[in-house]
C-alpha positions in Angstrom: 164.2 90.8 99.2 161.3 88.6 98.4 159.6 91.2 96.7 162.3 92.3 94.5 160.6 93.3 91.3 157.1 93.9 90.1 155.9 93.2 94.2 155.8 95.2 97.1 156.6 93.3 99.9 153.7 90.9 99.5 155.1 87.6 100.6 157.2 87.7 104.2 158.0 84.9 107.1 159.3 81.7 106.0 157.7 78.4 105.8 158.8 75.3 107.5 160.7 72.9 104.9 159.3 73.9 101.5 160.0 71.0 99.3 162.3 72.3 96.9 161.8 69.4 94.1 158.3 67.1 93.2 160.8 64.3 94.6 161.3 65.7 98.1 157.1 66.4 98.5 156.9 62.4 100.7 153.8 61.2 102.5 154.5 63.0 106.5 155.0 66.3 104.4 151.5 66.1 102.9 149.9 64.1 105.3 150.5 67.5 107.9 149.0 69.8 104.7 145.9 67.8 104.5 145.6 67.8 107.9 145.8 71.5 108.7 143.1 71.4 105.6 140.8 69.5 107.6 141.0 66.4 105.2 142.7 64.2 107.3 141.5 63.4 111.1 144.4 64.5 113.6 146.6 62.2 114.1 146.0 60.4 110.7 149.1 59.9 108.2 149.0 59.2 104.9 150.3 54.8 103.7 151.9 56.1 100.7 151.4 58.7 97.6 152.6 58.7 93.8 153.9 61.6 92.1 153.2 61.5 88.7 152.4 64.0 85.7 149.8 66.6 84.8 148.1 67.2 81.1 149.9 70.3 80.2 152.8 70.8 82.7 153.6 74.6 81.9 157.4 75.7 82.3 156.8 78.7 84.9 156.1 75.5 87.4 156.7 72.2 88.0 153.0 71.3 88.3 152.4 67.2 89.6 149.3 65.1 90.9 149.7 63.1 93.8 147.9 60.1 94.4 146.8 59.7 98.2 146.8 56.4 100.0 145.7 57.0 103.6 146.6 54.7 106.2 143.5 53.5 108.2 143.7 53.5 111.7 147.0 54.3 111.9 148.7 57.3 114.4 150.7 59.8 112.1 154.0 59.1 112.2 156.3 61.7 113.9 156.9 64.4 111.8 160.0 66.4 111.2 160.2 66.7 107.5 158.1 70.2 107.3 154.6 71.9 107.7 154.6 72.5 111.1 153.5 75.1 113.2 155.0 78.1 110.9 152.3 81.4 110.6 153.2 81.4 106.9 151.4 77.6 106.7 148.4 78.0 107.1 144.8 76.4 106.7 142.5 77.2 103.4 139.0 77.7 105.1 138.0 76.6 101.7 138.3 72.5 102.4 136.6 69.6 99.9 133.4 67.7 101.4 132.5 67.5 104.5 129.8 65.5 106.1 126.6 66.6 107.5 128.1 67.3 111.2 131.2 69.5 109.8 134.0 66.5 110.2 135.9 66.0 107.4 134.6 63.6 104.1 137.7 61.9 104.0 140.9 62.0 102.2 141.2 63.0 98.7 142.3 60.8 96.2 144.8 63.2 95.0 145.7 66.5 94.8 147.7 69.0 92.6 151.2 70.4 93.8 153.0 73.1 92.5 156.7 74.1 92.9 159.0 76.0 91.3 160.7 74.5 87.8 163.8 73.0 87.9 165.1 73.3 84.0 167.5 75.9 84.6 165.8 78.2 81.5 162.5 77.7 82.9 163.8 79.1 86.2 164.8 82.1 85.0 161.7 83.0 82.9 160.0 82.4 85.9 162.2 84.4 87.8 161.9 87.3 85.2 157.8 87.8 86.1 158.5 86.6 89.8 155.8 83.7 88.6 155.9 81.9 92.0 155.2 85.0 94.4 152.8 86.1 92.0 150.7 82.8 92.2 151.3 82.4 96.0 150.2 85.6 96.8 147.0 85.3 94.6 146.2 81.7 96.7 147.1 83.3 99.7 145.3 87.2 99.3 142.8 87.8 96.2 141.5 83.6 96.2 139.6 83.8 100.0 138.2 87.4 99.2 136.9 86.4 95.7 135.6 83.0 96.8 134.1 85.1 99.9 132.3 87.8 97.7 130.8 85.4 95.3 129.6 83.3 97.6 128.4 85.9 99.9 126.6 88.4 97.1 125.4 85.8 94.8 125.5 82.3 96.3 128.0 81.1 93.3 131.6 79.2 93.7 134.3 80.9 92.2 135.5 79.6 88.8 138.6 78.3 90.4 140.6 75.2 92.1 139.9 75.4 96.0 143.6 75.8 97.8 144.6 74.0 100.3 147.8 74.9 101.4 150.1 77.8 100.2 153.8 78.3 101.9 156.7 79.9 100.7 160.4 79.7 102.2 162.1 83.5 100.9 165.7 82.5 102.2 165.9 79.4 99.7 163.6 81.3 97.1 161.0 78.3 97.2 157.2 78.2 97.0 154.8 75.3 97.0 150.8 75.7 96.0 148.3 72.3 97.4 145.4 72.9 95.0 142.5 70.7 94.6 142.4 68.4 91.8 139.5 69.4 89.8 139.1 66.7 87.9 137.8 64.7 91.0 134.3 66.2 90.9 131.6 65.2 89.6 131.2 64.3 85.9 134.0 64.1 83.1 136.6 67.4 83.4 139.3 68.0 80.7 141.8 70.4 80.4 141.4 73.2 77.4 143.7 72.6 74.4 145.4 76.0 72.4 145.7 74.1 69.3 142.5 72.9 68.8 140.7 75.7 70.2 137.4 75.8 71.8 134.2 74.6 71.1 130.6 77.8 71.2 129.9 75.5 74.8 133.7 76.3 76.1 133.5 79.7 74.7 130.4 80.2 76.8 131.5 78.3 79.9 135.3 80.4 79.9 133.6 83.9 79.0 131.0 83.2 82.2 134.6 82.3 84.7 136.0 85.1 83.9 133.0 87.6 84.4 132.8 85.5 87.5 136.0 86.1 88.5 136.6 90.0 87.8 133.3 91.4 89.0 134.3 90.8 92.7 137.0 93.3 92.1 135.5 95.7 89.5 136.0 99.3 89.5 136.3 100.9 93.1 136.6 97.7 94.3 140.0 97.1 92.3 141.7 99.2 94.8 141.2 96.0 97.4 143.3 94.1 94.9 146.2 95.6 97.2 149.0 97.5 95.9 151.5 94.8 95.7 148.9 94.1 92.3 150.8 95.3 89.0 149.0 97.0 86.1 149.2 95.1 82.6 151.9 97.9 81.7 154.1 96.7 84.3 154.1 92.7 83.8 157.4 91.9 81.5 155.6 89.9 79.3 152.4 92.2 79.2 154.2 95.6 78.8 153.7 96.4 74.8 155.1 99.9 75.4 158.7 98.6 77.0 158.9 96.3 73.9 158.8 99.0 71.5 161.0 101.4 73.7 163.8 98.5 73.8 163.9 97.7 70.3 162.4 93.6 70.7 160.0 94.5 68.4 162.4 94.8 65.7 164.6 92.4 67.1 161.5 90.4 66.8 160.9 90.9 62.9 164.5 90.4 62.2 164.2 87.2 63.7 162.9 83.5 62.3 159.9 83.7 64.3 157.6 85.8 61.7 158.1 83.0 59.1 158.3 80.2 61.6 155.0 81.5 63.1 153.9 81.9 59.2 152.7 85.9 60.6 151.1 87.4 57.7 152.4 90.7 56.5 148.9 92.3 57.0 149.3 91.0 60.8 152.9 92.7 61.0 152.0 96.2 59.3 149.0 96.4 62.1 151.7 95.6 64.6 153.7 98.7 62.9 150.9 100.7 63.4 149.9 100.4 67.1 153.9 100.4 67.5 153.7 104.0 66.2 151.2 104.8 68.6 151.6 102.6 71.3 151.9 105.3 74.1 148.1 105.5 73.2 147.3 101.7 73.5 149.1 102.1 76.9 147.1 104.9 78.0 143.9 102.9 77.1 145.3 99.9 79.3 145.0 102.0 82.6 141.7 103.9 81.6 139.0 102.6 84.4 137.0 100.7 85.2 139.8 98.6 86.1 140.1 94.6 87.5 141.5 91.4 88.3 143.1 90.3 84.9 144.6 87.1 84.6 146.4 87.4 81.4 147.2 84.3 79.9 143.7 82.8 79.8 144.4 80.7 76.9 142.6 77.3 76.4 145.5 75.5 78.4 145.0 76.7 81.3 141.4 76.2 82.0 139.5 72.8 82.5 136.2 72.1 81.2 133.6 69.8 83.3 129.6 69.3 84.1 128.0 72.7 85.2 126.8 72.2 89.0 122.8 72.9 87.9 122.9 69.8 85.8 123.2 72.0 82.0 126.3 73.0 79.9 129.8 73.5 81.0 131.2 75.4 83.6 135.2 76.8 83.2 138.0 76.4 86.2 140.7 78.7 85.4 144.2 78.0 86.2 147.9 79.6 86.5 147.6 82.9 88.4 151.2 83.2 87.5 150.6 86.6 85.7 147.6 88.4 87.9 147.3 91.9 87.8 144.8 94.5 87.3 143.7 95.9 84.1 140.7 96.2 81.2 138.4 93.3 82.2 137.5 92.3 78.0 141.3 91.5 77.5 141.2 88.4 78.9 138.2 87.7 77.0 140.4 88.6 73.9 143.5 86.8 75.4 141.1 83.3 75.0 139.3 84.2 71.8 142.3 85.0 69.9 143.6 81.4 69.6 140.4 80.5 69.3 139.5 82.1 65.6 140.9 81.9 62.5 141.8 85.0 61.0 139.7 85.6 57.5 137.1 83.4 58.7 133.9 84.7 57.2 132.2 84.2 60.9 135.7 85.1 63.2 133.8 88.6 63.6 130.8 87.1 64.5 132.2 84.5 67.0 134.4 87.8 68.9 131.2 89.9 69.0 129.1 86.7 70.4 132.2 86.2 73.1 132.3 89.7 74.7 128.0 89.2 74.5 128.1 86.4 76.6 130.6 87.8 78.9 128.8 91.1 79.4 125.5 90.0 80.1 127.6 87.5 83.1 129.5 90.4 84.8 126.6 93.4 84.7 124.4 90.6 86.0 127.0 90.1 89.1 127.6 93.8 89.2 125.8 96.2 91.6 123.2 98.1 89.0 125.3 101.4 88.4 128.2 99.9 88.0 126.2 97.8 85.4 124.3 100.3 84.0 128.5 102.7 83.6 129.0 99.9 81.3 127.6 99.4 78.7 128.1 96.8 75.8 129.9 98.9 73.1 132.3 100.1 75.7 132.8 96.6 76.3 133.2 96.1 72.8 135.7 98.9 72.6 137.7 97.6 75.4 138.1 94.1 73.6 139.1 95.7 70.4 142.0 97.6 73.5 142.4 93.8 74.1 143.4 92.5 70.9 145.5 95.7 69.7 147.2 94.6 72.8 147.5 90.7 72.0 149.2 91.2 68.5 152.4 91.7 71.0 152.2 88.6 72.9 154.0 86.9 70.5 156.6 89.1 70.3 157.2 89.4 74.4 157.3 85.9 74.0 160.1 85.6 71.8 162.2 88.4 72.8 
């Protein structure tokens, strides 16, 4: 099945000719998606494109950008290479510009696609956290509903890339995300980087997106998430308590990758301790309230660009390859704790001013109980959950 795994039956029909490589995605293929995204006219096709690389690939997907050439004028050529009339192809209502009478702006410049990896060991890790379904069903489920509720409640776009086409074909195992290129709107937008952290602006503009993007699923309303949605405690490469249980942890110290990673030992005797108690930390993982959780919000995998009200930054996150539900503050944690040095004088400080700036985001989106159940130190306290948790990343990683 599909599903096998950590989903429940979340994806199902097949999709019309799913291009299997970055090769195979040619100009009638995406000439039909951005046609049944309203960017092209009926009837239009597309000259030419040009496949060519992203920033930071990732290795869970092939991720490319496509230049767009339209032809002008032109009838669309006769199709027969894929996106036709399948019910598991369908339209994002969420299109790019349009003019003032609803018809579309015109053709983007380019757009992102995403397929599954072909380097045979990237394959597999992705097969491991089923990293394709996951993201496709996130595009295809959680994306409208979040986009819907934040636009609906509080008149704000979501903090993410707009889809434009999401198909998947089960019997070859093949999925295939159109996303907007977000680096086409206005202003100059660049991609986070891990290694040299995150500026306070950044920090501010990533701890705002991900307020923004929980509080439409927060608490009660987690349990529209879906049950296909697994808990932190049930994502391979989130589940601390299955890498004591199986022994990685110690595999994991035996290993190169303490000194390789230059781990300190004070860093490896807290890791001891929460491994003696770790059936605690997981308890603490599932206590409520409960949401949307991307889990691998590290610089990577957001881009940074002009905020729309003409001040600051805003955030765009990426790579829903690991959504699930869980404690809110831990992705807070997840992007703050390649952002600090440890035994920096003002580390503390800059945590504390992190989960400050996200708090005062979400209980301002929140309806005013929900607000009001939760306060700052219990958002405090659920960081510190957070980062307890994050001292295992490394080691999920490697193992």
């Amino acid at each position: 099945a599909v599903a096998a795994g950590r989903f429940k039956g979340g994806a199902a029909r097949a999709a019309a000719q799913v291009p299997e490589e970055a090769r195979d995605v040619s100009p009638a293929w995406l000439g039909r998606v951005l046609e049944r995204a309203q960017l092209l006219e009926p009837g239009d096709a597309l000259e030419s494109i040009r496949v060519r690389g992203v920033d930071i690939p990732g290795y869970l997907s092939d991720t490319v950008r496509v230049d767009v050439v339209p032809a002008p004028n032109r009838a669309k050529a006769g199709g027969g290479d894929g996106a036709d009339d399948d019910a598991d192809e369908e339209a994002s209502p969420f299109s790019l510009d349009r003019t003032a009478s609803g018809r579309p702006a015109g053709c983007p410049r380019s757009v992102v696609v995403k397929l599954p990896p072909v380097e045979e060991g990237n394959k597999a890790a992705a097969a491991d956290i089923n990293a394709q379904e996951a993201e496709f069903l996130f595009y295809r489920r959680l994306h409208p509903v979040l986009c819907e509720r934040l636009a609906a409640e509080h008149g704000a776009e979501a903090p993410l890339p707009r889809c434009l086409h999401a198909a998947v074909d089960p019997q070859r195992d093949l999925w295939v995300l159109v996303l907007e290129d977000v680096t086409l709107r206005p202003g100059a937008w660049e991609v986070g980087c891990q290694v040299q952290g995150l500026s306070w602006e950044r920090t501010v503009a990533a701890s705002v997106a991900i307020a923004q993007y929980q509080a439409p699923f927060w608490g009660e309303r987690a349990a529209d998430l879906g049950d296909w949605v697994p808990h932190t405690n049930e994502i391979l490469l989130a589940d601390v308590a299955q890498a004591v249980r199986d022994g990685s942890f110690e595999a994991w110290k035996a290993s190169h990758w303490p000194a390789r990673g230059q781990v300190c030992a004070g860093a490896i005797a807290k890791a001891e301790e929460i491994a003696a108690n770790v059936d605690v930390l997981a308890r603490l993982l599932r206590r409520p309230p409960q949401t949307l959780v991307h889990h691998d919000t590290r610089a990577d995998n957001m881009l940074f660009g002009p905020a729309g009200d003409g001040g600051g930054l805003q955030a765009v996150v990426l790579d829903w390859q690991m959504v699930g539900r869980g404690l809110g503050p831990i992705d807070v944690a997840r992007m703050q704790a390649a952002n600090v040095l440890p035994g920096q004088v003002e580390s503390a400080d800059l945590h504390r001013r992190a989960v400050e700036v996200y708090h005062a985001e979400l209980t301002r989106l929140l309806p005013a109980e929900a607000a009001e159940a939760y306060p700052l130190e219990r958002c405090w306290h659920d960081y510190l959950v957070g980062c307890a948790w994050l001292l295992w990343q490394g080691v999920l990683f490697a193992s």
